[in-house]
Backbone as JSON, one array per atom type, in Angstrom:
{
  "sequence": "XXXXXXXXXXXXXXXXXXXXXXXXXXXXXXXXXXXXXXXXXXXXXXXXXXXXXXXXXXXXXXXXXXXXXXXXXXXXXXXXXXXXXXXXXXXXXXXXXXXXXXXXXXXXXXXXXXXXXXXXXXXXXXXXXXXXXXXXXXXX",
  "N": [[2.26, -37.94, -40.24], [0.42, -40.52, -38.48], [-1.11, -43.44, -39.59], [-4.42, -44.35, -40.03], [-6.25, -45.82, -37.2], [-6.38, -49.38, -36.82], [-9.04, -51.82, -35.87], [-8.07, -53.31, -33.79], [-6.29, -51.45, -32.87], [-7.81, -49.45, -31.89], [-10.05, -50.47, -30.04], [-9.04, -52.39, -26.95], [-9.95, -54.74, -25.89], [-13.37, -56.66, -25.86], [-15.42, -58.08, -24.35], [-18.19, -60.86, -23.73], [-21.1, -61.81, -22.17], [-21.26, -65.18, -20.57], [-23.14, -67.85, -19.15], [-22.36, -70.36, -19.03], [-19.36, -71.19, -19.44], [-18.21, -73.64, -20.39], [-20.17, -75.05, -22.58], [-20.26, -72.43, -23.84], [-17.64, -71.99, -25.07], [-17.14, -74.9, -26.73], [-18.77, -73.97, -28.7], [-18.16, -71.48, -29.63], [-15.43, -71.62, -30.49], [-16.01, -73.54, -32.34], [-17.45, -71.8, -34.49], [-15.81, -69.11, -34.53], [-13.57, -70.7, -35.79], [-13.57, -70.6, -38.41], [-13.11, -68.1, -39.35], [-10.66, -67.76, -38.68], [-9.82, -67.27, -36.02], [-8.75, -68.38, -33.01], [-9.08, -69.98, -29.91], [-7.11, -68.84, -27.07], [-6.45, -68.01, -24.45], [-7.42, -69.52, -21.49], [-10.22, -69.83, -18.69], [-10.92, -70.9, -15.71], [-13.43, -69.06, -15.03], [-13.37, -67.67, -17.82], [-12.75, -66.93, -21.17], [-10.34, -66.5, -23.39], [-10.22, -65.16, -27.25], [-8.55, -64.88, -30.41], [-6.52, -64.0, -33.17], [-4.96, -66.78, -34.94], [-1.94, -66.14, -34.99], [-1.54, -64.0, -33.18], [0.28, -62.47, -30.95], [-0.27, -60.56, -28.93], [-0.97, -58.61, -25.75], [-3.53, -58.8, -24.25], [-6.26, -60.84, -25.45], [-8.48, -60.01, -28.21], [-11.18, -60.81, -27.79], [-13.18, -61.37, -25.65], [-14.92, -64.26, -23.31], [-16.95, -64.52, -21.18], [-18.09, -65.03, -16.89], [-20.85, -63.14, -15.61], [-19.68, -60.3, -13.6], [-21.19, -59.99, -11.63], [-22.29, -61.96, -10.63], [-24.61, -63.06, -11.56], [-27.03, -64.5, -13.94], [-26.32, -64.77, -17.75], [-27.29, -62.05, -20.0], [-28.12, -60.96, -22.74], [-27.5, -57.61, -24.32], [-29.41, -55.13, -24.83], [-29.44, -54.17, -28.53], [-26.96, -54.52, -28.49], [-24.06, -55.71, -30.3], [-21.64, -57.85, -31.87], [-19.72, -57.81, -34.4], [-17.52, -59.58, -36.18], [-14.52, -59.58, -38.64], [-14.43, -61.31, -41.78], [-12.06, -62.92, -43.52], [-13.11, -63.96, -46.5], [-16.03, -63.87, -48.18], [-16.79, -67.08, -48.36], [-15.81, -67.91, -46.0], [-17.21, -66.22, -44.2], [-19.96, -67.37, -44.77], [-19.35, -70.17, -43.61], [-18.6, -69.55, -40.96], [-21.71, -68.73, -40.49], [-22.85, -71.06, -40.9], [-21.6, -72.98, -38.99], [-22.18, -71.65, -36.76], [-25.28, -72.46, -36.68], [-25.16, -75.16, -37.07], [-23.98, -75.96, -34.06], [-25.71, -75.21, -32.13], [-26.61, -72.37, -32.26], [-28.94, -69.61, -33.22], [-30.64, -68.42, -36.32], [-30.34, -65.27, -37.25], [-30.23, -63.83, -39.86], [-29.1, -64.69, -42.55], [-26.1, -65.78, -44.22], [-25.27, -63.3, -47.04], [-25.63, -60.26, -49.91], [-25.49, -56.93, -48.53], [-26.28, -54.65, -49.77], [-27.31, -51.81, -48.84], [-25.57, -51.23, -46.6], [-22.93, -51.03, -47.43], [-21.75, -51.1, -51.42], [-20.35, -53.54, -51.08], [-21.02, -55.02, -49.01], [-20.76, -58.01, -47.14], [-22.14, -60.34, -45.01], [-23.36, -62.1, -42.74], [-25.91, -63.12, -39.77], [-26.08, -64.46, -36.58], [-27.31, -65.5, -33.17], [-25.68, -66.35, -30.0], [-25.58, -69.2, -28.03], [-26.34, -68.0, -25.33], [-27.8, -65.64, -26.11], [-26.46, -63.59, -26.95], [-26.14, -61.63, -29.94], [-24.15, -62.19, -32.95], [-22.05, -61.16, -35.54], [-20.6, -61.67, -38.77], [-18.53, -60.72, -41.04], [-17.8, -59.15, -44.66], [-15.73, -57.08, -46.24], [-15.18, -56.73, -49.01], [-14.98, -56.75, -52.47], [-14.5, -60.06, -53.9], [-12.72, -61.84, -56.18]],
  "CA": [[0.92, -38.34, -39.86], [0.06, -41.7, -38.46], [-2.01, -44.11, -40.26], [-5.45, -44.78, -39.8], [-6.2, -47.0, -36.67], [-7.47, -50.87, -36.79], [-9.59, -52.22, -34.84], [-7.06, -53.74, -32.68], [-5.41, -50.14, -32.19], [-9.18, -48.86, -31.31], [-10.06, -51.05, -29.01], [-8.14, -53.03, -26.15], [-10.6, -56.06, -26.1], [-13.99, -57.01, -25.85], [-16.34, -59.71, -23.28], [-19.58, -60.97, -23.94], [-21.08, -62.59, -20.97], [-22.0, -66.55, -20.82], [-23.82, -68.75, -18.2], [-21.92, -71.82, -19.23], [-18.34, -71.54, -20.18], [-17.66, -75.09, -21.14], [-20.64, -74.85, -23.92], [-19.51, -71.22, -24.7], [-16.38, -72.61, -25.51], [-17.78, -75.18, -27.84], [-19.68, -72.76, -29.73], [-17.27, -70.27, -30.3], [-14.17, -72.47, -30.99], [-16.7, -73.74, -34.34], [-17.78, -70.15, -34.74], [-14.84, -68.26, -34.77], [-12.26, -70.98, -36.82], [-13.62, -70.08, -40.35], [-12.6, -66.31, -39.0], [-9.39, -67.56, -38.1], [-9.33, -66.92, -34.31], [-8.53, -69.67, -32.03], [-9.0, -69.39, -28.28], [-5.73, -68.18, -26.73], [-6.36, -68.29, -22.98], [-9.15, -70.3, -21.12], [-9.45, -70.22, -16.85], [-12.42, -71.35, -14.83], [-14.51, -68.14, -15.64], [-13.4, -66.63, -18.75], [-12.02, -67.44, -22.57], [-9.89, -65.14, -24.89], [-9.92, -65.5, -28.83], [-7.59, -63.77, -30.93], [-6.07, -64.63, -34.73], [-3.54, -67.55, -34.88], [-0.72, -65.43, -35.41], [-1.59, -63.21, -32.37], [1.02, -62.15, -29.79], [-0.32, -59.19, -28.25], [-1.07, -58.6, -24.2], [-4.67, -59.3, -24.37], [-6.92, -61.1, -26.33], [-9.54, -58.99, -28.03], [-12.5, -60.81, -27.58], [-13.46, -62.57, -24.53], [-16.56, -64.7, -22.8], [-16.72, -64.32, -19.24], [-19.06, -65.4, -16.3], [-21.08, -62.06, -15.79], [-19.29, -60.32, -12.44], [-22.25, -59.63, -10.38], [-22.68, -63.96, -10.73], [-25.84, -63.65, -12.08], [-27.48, -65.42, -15.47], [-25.57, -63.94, -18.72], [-28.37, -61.54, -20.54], [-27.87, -60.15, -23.98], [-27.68, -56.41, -24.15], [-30.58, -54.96, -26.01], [-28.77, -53.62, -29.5], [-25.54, -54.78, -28.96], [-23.44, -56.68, -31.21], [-19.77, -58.28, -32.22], [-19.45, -58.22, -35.84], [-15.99, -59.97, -36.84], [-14.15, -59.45, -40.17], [-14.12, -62.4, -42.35], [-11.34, -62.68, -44.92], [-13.63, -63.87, -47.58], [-17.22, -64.62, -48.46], [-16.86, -68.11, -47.97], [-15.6, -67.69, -44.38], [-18.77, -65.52, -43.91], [-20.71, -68.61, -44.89], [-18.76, -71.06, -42.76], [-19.33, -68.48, -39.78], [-22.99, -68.93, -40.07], [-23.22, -72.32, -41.13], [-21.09, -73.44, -37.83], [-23.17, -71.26, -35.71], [-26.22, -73.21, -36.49], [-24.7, -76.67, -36.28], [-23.48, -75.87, -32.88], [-27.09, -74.82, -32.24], [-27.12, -71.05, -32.34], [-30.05, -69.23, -34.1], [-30.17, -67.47, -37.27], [-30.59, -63.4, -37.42], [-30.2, -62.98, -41.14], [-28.82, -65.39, -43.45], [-24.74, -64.88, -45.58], [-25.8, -62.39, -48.3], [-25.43, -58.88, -49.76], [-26.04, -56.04, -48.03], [-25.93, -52.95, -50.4], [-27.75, -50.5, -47.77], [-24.31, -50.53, -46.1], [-22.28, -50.29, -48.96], [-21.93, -52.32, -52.38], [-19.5, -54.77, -51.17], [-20.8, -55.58, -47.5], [-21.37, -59.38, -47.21], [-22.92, -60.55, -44.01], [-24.42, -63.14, -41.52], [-26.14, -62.28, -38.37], [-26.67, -65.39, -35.65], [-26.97, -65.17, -31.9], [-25.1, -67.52, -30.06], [-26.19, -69.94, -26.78], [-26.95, -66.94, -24.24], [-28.62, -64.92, -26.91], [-25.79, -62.4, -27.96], [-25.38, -61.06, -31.21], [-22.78, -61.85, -33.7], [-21.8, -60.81, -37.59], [-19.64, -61.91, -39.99], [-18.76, -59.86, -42.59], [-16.39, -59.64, -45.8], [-16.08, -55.68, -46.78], [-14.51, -56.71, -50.08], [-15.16, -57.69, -53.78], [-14.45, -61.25, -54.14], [-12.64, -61.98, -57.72]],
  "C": [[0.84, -39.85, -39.79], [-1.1, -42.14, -39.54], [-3.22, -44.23, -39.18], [-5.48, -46.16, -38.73], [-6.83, -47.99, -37.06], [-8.27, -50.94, -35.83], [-8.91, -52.53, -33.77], [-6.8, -52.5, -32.35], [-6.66, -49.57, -31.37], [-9.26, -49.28, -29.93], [-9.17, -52.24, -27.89], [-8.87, -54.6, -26.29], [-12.24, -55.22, -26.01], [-14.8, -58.24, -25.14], [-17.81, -58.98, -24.06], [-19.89, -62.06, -22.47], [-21.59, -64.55, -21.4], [-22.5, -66.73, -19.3], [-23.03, -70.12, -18.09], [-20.53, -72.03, -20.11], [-17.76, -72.42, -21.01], [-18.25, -75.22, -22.6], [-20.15, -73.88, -24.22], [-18.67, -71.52, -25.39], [-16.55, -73.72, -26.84], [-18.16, -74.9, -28.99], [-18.9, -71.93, -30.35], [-15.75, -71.33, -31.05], [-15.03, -72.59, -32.36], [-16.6, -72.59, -34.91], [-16.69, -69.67, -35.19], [-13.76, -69.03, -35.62], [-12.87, -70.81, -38.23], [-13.38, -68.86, -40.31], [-11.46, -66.38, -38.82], [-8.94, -66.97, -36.97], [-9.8, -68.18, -33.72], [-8.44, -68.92, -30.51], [-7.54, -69.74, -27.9], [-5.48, -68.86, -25.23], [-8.05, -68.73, -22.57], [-8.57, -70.46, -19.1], [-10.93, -70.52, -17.02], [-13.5, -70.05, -15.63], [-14.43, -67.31, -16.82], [-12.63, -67.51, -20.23], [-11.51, -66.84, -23.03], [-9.81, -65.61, -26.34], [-9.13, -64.38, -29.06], [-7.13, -64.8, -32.25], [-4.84, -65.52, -34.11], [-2.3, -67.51, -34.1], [-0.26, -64.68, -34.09], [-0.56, -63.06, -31.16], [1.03, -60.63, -28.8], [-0.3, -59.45, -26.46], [-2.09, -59.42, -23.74], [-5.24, -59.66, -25.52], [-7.73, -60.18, -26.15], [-10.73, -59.14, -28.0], [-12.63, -61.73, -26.29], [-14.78, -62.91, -24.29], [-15.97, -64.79, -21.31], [-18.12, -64.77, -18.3], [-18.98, -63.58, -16.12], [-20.51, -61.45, -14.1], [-19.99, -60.14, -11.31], [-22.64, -61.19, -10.14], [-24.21, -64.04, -10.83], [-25.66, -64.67, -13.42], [-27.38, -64.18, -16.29], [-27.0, -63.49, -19.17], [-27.63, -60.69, -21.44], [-28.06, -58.62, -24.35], [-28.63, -56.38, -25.18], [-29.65, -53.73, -27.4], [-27.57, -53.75, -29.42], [-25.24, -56.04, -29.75], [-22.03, -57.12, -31.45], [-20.22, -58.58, -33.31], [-17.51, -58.0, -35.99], [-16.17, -59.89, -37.83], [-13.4, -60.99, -40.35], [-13.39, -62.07, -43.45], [-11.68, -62.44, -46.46], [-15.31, -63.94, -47.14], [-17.63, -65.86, -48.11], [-16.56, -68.31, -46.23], [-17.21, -67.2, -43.38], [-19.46, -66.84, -43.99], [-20.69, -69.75, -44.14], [-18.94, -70.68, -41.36], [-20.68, -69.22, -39.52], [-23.32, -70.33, -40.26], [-22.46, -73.14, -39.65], [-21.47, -72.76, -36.59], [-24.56, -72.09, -35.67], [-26.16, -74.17, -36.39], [-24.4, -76.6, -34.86], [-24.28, -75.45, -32.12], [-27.42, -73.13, -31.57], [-28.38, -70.64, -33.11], [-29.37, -68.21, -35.46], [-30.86, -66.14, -36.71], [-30.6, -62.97, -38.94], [-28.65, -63.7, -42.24], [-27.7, -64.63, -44.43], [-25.92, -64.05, -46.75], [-25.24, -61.08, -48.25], [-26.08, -58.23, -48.94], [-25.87, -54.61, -48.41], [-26.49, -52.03, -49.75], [-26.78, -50.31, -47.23], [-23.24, -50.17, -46.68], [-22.21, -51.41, -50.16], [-21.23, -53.75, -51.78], [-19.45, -55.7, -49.72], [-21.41, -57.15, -47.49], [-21.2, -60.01, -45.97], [-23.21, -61.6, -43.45], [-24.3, -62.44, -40.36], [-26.37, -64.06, -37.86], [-26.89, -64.89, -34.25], [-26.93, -66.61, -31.35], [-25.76, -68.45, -28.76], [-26.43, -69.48, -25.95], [-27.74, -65.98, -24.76], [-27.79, -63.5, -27.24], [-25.7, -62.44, -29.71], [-24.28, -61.08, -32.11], [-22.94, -61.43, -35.1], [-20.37, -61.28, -37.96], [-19.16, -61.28, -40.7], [-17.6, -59.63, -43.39], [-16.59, -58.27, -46.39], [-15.44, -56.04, -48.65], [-14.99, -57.26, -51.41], [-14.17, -59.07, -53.93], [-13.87, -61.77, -55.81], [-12.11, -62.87, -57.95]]
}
């Protein structure tokens, strides 16, 4: 019996749309290095992130101009919640989303409604998507 898939095995990637690659890029580069993903590949209309370390095919998250060439619009209930190593990462997450002038959604903290050990930030970033943070683990 195989093991339990990751995320990576789940899914192939992930886009979120932008309006403005160059800021996107900005934003997320802050954003995403206390998560430990660095952008990978960058062209005229698109970005990939992925961990450090990463040598796969595709990156699994991307920003893209939207393909119909309209103005990027935030799905209603969607979200990208990345896994942060620690707590503090989580914190660094949201604290480099709002320097980089994203909004808050819901401030690092517990979140025992999802289980004891879920620790959190919500922002949305310069087109008005959705991100999370989060650290499933006790901290010792």
């Amino acid at each position: 019996m195989s093991p339990s898939p990751t995320c990576g095995e789940v899914f192939s990637h992930t886009t979120f749309g932008t309006s403005d690659i160059v800021r996107a890029a900005k934003f997320y580069d802050a954003v995403l290095a206390p998560l430990g993903l660095v952008r990978h590949k960058t062209f005229k209309i698109a970005m990939g992130y992925a961990p450090k370390d990463f040598d796969g095919i595709n990156a699994p998250f991307w920003l893209l101009r939207p393909h119909d060439r309209k103005e990027a619009s935030p799905g209603n209930g969607a979200m990208m919640a990345f896994a942060a190593p620690t707590r503090a990462a989580v914190d660094a997450f949201h604290a480099a989303a709002l320097a980089s002038g994203g909004t808050d959604e819901g401030a690092p903290g517990l979140r025992t409604h999802y289980h004891p050990n879920y620790y959190g930030a919500y922002v949305r970033d310069l087109d008005g998507n959705k991100l999370c943070a989060v650290c499933h683990h006790l901290e010792g």
